[in-house]
LODREN-202216 format. One record per atom (N, C-alpha, C): atom name; x, y, z; residue number from 1. Coordinates in nm, 4 decimals. Layout:
<rs>
r atom: CA X: X Y: Y Z: Z nr: NUM $
...
</rs>
This chain:
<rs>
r atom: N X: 13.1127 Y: 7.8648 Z: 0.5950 nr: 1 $
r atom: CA X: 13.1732 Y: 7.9960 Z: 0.5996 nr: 1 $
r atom: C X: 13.1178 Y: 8.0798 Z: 0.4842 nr: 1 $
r atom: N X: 13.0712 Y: 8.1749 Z: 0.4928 nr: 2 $
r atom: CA X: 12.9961 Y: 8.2923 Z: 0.3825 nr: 2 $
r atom: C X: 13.0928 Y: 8.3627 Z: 0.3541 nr: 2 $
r atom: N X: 13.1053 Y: 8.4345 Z: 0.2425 nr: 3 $
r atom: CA X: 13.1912 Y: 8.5154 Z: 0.1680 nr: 3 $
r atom: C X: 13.0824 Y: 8.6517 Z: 0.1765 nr: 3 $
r atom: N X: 13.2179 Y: 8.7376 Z: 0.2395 nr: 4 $
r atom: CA X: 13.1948 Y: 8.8866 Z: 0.2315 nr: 4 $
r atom: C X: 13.2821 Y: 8.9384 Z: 0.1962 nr: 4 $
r atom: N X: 13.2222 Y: 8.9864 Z: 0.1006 nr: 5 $
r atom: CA X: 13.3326 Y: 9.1301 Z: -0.0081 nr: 5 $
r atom: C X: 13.3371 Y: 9.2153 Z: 0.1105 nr: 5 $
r atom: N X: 13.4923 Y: 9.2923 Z: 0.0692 nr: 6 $
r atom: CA X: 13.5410 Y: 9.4259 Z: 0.0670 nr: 6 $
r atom: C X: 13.5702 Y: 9.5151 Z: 0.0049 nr: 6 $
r atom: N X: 13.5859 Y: 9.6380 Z: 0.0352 nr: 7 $
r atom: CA X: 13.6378 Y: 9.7275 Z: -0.0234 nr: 7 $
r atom: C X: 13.7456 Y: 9.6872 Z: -0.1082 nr: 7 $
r atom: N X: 13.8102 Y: 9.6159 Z: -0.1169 nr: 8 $
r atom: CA X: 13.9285 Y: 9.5055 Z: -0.2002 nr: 8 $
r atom: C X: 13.8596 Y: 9.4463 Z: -0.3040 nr: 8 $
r atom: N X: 13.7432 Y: 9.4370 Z: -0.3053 nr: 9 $
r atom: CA X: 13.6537 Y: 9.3400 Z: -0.4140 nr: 9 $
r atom: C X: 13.6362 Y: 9.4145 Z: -0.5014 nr: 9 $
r atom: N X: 13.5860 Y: 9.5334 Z: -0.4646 nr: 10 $
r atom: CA X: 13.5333 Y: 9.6179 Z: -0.5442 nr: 10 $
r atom: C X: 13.6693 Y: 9.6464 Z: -0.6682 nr: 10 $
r atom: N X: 13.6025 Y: 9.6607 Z: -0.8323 nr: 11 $
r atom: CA X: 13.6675 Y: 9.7294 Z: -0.9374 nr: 11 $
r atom: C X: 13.7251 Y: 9.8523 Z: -0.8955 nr: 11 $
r atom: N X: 13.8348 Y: 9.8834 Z: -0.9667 nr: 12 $
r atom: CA X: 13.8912 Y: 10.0172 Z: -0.9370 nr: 12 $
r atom: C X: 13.7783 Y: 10.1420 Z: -0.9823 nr: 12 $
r atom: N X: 13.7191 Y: 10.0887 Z: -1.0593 nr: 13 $
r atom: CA X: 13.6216 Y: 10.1982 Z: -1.1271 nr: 13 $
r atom: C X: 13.5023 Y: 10.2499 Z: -1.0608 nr: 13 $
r atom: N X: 13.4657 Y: 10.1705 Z: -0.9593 nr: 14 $
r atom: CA X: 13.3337 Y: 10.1653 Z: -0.8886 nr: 14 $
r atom: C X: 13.4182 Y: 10.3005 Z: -0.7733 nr: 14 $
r atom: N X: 13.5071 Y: 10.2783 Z: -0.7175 nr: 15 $
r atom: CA X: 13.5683 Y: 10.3834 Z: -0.6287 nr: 15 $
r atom: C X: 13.5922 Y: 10.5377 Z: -0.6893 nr: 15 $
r atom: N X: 13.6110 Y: 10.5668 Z: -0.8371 nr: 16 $
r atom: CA X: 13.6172 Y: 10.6577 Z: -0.8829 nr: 16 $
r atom: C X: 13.4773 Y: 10.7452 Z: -0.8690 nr: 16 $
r atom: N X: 13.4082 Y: 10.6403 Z: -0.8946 nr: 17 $
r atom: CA X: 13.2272 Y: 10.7160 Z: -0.9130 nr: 17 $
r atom: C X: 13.2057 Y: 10.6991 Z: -0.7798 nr: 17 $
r atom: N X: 13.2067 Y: 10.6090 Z: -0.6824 nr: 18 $
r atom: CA X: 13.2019 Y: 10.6982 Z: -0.5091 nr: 18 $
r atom: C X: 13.2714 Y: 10.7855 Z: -0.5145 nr: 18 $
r atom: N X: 13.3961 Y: 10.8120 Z: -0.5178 nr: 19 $
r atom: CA X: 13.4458 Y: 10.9464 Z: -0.5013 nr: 19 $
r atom: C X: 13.4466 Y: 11.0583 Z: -0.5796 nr: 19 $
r atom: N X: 13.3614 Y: 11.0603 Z: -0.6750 nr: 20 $
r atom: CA X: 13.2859 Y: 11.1872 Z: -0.7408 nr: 20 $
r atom: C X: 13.2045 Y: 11.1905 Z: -0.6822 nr: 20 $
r atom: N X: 13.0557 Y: 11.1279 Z: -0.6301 nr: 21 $
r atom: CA X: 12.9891 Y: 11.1647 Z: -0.5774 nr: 21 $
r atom: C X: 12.9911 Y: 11.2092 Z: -0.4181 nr: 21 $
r atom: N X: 13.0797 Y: 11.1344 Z: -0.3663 nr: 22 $
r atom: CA X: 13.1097 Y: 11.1939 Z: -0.2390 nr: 22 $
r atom: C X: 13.1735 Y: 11.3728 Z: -0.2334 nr: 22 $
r atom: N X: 13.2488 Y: 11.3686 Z: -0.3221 nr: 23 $
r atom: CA X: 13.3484 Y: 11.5176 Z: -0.3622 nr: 23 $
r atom: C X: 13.2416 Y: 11.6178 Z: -0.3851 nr: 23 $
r atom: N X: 13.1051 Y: 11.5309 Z: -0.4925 nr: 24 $
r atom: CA X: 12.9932 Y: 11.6417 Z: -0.5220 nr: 24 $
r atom: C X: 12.9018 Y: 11.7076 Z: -0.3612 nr: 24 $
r atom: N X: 12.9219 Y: 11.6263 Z: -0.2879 nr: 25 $
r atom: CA X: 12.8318 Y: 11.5882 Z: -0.1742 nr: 25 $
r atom: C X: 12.8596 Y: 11.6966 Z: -0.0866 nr: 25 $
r atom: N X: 13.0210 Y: 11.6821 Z: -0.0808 nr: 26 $
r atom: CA X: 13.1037 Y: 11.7652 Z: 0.0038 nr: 26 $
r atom: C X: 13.1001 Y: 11.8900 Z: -0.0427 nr: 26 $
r atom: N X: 13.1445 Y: 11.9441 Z: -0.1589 nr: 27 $
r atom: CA X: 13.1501 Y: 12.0715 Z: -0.2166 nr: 27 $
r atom: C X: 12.9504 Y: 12.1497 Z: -0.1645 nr: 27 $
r atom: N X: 12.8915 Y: 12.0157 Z: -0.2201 nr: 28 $
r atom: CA X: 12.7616 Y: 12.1370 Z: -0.1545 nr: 28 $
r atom: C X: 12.7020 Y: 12.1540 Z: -0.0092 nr: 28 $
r atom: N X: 12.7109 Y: 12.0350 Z: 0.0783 nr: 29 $
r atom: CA X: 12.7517 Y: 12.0299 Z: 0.2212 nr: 29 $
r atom: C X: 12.8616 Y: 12.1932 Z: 0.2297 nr: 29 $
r atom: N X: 12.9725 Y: 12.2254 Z: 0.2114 nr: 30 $
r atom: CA X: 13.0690 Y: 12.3309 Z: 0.2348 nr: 30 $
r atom: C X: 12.9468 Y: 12.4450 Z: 0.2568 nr: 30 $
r atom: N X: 12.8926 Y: 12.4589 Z: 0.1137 nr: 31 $
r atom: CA X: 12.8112 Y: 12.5657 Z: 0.0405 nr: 31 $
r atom: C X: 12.7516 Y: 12.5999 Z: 0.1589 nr: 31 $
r atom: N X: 12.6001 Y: 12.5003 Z: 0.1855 nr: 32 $
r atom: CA X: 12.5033 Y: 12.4836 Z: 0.2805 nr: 32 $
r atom: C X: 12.6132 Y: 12.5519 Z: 0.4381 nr: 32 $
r atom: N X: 12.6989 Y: 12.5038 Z: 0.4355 nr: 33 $
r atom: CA X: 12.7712 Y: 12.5365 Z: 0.6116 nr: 33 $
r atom: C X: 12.8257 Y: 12.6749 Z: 0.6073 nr: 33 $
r atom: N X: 12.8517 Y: 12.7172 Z: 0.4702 nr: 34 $
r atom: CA X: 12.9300 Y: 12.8497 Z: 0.4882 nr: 34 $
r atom: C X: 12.7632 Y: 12.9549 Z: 0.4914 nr: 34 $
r atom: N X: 12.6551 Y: 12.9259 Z: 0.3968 nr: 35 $
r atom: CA X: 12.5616 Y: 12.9893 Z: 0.4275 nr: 35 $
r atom: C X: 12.5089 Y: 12.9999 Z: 0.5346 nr: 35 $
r atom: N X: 12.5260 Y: 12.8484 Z: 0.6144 nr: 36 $
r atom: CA X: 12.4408 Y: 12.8365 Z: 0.7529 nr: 36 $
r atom: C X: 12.5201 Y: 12.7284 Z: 0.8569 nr: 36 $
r atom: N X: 12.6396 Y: 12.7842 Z: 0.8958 nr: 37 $
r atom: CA X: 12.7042 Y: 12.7471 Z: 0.9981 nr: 37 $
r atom: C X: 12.6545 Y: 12.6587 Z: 1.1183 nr: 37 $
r atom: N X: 12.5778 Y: 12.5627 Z: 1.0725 nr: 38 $
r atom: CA X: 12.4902 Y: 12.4621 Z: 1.1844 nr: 38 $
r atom: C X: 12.5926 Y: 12.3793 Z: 1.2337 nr: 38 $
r atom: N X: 12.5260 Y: 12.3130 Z: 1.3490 nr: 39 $
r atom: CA X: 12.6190 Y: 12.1987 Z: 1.3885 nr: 39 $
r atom: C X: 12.5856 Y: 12.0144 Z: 1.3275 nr: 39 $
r atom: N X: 12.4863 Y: 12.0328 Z: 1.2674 nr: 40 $
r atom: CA X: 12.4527 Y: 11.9206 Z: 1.1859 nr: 40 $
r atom: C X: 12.5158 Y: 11.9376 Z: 1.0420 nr: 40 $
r atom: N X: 12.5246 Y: 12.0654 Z: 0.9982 nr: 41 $
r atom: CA X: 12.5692 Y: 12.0986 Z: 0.8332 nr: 41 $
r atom: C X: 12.7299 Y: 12.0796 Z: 0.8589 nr: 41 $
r atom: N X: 12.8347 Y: 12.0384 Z: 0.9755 nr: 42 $
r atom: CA X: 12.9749 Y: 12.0754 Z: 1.0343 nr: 42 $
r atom: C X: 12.9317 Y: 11.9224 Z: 1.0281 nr: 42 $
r atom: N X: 12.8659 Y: 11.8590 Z: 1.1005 nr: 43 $
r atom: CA X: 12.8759 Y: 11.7151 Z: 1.1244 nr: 43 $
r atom: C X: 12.9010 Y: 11.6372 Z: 1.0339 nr: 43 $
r atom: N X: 12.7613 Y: 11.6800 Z: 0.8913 nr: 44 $
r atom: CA X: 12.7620 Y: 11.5913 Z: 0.7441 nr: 44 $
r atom: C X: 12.9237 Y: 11.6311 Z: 0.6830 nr: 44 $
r atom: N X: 12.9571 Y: 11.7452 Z: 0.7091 nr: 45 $
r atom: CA X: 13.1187 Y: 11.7743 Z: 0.6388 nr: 45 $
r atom: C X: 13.2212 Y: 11.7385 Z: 0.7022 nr: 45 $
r atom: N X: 13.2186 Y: 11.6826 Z: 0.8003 nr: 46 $
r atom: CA X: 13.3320 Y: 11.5682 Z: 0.9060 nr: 46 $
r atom: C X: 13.2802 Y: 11.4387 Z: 0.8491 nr: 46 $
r atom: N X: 13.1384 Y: 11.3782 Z: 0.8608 nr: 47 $
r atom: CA X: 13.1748 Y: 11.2547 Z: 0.7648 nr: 47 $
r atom: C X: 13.2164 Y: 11.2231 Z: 0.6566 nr: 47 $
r atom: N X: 13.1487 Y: 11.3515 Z: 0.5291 nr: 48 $
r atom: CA X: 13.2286 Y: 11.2805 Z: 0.3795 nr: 48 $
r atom: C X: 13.3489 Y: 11.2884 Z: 0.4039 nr: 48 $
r atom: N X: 13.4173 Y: 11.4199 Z: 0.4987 nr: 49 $
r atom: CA X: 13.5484 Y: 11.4133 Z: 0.5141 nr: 49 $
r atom: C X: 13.6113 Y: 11.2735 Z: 0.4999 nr: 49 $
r atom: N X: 13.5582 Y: 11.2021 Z: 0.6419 nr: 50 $
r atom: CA X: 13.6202 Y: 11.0757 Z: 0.6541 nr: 50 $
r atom: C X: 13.6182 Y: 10.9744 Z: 0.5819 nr: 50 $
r atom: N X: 13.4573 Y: 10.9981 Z: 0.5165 nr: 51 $
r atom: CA X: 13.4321 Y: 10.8767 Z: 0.3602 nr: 51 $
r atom: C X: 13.5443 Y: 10.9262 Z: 0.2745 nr: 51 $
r atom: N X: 13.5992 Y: 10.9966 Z: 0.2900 nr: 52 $
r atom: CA X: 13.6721 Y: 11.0310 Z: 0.1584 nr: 52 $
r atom: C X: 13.8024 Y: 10.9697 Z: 0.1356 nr: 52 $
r atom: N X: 13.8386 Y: 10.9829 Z: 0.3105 nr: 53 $
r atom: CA X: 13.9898 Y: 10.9397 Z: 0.3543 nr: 53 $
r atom: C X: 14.0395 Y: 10.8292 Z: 0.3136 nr: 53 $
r atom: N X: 13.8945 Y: 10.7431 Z: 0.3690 nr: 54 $
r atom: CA X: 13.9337 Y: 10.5812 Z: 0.3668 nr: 54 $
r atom: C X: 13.8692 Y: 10.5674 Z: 0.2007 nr: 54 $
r atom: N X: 13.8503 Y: 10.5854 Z: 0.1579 nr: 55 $
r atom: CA X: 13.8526 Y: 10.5273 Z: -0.0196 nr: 55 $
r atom: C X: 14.0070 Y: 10.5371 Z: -0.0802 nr: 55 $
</rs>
């Protein structure tokens, strides 16, 4: 039987710095969609959305 980490494994600290960089990701994703309302620039800002949720 192999051992696979989870999101449970991980330090509390390692989730702080994903979720700065995800937050940075998102804020300029927004930027990019409010300048240029694409449907790929709407797409990348529904996923960090969801990366964001589940952290």
């Amino acid at each position: 039987m192999s051992f696979q980490p989870t999101l449970a494994t991980i330090p509390l600290h390692s989730h702080h710095h994903v979720r700065q960089g995800l937050e940075a990701q998102l804020r300029q994703f927004w930027a990019m969609y409010t300048a240029l309302p694409t449907e790929a620039n709407r797409y990348q800002l529904v996923r960090l959305e969801r990366l964001l949720m589940e952290i």
